[in-house]
C-alpha positions in Angstrom: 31.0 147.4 21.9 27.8 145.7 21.2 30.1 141.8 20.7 31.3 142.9 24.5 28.0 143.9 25.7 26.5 140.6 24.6 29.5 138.3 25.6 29.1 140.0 29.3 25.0 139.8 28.7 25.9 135.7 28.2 28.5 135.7 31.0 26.1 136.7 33.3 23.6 134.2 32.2 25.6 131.3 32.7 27.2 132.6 35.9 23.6 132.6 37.2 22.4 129.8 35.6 26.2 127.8 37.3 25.5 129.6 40.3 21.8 128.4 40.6 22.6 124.8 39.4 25.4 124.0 41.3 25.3 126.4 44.5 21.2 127.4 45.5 19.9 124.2 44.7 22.8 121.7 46.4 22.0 123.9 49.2 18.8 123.9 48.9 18.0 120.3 48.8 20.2 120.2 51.8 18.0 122.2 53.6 14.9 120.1 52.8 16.6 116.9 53.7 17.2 118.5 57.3 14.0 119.9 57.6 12.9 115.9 56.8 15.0 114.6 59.5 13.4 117.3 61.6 10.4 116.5 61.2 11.2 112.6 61.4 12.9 113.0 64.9 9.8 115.0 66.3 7.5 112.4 65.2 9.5 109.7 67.0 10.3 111.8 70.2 6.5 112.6 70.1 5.9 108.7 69.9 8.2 108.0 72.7 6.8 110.5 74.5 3.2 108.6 73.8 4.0 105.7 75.0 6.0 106.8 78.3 2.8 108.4 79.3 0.6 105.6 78.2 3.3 103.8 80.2 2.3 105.9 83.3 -0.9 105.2 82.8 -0.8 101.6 82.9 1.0 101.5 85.6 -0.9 103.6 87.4 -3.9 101.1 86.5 -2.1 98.6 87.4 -1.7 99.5 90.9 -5.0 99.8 91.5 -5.4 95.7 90.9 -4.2 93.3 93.1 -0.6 92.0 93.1 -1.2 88.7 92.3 -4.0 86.5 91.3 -4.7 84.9 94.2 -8.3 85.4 96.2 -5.7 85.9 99.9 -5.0 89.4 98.6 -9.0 89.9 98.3 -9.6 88.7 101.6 -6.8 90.8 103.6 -8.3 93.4 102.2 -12.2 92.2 103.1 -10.2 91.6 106.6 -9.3 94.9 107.0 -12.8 97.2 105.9 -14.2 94.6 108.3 -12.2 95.3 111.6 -12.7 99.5 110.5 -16.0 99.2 109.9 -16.2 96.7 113.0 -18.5 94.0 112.0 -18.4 90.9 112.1 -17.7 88.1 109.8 -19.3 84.9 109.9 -18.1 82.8 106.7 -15.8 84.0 103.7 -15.3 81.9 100.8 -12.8 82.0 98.3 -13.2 81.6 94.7 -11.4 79.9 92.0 -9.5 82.7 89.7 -11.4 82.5 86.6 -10.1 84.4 83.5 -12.0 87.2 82.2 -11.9 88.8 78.8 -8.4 88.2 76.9 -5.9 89.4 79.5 -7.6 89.6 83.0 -8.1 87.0 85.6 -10.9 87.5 87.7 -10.3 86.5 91.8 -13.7 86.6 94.3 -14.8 86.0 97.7 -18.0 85.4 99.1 -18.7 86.4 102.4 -21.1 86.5 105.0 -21.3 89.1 107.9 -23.5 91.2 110.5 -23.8 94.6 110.5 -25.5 97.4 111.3 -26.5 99.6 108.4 -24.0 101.7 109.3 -20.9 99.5 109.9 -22.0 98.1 106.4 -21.6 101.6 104.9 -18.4 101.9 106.2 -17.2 98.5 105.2 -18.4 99.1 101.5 -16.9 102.8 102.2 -13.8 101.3 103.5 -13.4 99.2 100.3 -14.0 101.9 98.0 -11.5 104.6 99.7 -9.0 101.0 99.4 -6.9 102.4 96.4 -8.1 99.2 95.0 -10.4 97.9 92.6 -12.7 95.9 94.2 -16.3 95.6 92.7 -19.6 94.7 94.4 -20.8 91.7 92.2 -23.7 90.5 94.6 -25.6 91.8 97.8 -28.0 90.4 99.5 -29.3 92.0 103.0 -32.0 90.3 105.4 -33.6 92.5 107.5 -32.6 92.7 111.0 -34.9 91.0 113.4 -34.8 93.9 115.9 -35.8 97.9 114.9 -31.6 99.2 115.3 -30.1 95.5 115.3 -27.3 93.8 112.9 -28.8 92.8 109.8 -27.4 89.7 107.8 -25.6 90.4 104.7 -24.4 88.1 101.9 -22.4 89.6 99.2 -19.6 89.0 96.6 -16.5 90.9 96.1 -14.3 90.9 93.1 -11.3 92.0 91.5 -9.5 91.9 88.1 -5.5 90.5 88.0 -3.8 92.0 84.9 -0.5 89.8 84.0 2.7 91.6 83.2 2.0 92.7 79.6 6.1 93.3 79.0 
């Protein structure tokens, strides 16, 4: 009995040992590999899903700038504050685009108009609440010759163009 006992005691061994070799550990190294693929799709869905929302972003930048880089979008816009805020223009000069850092192109006007200190808060307001990005680069206000009268303002408006980066 003891040659069975230890002929079963080896059977079992090897069985386990087969078993082990040839059955857990195929399956478990199949296991790994899909937990790797896993974990490789989530990292590019996650970066796909980065750069749709910096995407979004961008464009949602971008349509704060003007369309084009060209100072006649500048001054429709200048046009329009101005007939809200009703004063009036007296000169408005376009400048040359000019670019600016690596990517942007810089457009500007300079303009002269008369205004009350209040129509000139609701021009600037006016250009502000635009959507846009227009920035107030120079301002220069003489003081009205009468107490409540139009004073003379000089000032510079710009904007950045951003070229299609795709």
């Amino acid at each position: 009995m003891k040659p069975q006992l230890l002929f079963a005691s080896i059977g079992i061994v090897v069985g386990v040992l087969i078993g082990y070799n040839f059955i857990y550990m195929p399956h478990q190294q199949q296991v790994q590999k899909i937990h790797r693929q896993i974990a490789d799709e989530q990292k590019r869905q996650n970066a796909s899903a980065q750069v749709a929302s910096s995407l979004l972003r961008l464009e949602s930048y971008r349509k704060r700038l003007p369309p084009e880089a060209a100072s006649s979008w500048l001054i429709d816009q200048v046009l329009s504050a101005s007939k809200v805020a009703g004063c009036s223009l007296s000169a408005i000069e376009p400048e040359a685009p000019q670019p600016y850092l690596q990517q942007l192109v810089r457009i500007g006007v300079r303009l002269q108009l008369k205004a009350t200190y209040h129509q000139l808060g609701v021009f600037l307001d006016e250009l502000e609440r635009s959507g846009y990005w227009i920035r107030t680069e120079d301002l220069k206000i003489s003081q009205a010759p009468q107490e409540g009268g139009a004073a003379y303002v000089q000032m510079t408006l710009g904007s950045l163009y951003l070229p299609s980066l795709l």
